[in-house]
C-alpha positions in Angstrom: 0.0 0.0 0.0 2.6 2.6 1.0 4.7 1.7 -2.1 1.6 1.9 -4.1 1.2 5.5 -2.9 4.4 6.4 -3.3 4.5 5.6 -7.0 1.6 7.7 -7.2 2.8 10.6 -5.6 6.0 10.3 -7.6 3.9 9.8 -10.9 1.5 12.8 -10.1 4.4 15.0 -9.5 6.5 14.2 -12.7 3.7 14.4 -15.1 1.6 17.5 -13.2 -1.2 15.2 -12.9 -3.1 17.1 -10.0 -5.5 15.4 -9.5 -3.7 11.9 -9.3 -1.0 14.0 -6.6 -4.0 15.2 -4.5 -6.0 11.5 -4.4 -2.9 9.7 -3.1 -2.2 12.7 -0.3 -5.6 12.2 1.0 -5.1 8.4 0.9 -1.8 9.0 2.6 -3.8 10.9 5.7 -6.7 8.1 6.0 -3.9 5.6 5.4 -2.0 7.4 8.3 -5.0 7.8 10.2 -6.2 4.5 10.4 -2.4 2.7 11.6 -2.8 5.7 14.4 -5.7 3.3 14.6 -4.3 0.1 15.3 -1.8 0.9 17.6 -3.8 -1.0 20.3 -3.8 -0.2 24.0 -2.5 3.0 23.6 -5.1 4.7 21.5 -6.3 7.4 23.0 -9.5 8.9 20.7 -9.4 12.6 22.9 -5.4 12.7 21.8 -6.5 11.6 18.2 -9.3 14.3 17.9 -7.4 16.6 19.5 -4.1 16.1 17.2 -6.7 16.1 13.9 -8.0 19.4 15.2 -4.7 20.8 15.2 -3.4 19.8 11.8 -6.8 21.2 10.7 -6.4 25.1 12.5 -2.7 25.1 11.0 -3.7 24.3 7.5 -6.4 26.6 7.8 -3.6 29.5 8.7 -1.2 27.9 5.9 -4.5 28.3 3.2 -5.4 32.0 4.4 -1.6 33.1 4.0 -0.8 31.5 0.6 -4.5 33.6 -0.3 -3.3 36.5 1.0 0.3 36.2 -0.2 -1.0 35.2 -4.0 -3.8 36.6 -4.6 -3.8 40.1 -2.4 -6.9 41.8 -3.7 -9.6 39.1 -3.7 -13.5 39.9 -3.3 -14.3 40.7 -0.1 -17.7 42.6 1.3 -16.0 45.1 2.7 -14.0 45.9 -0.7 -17.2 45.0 -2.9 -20.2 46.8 -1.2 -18.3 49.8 -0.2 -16.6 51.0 -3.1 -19.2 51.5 -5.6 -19.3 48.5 -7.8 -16.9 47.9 -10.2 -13.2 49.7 -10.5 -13.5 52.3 -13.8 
């Protein structure tokens, strides 16, 4: 399975295939997700939600940032409703 995503991730990465790249990073996390799983007597679900949580709120921050870094002037309502409709 891991080798399997790994070829994909390689594959997706060499030919720009996107959409093959993202598929196999969001197999990697339920992949990942699920051995957190089966570690046994040490699972502990209120670590587990609390850690998913986490990597949620920082990708959040990492999404807004590379918004505002790349795109700068996006629509907002504050930028559309208060300056008159469109720029002229």
């Amino acid at each position: 399975m891991i080798l399997t995503l790994i070829a994909g991730l390689c594959i997706g990465s060499v030919f720009s295939l996107d959409g093959l790249k993202n598929t196999v990073i969001v197999y990697m996390v339920l992949y990942a997700m699920q051995k957190y799983c089966e570690i046994g007597r040490r699972f502990n679900p209120f670590i587990f939600a609390f850690t998913i949580f986490l990597a949620m709120y920082f990708l959040a921050l990492e999404a807004n940032a590379f918004l505002n870094r790349y795109f700068p002037k996006r629509l907002t309502p504050s930028n559309v409703f208060n300056s008159g409709g469109m720029d002229r």
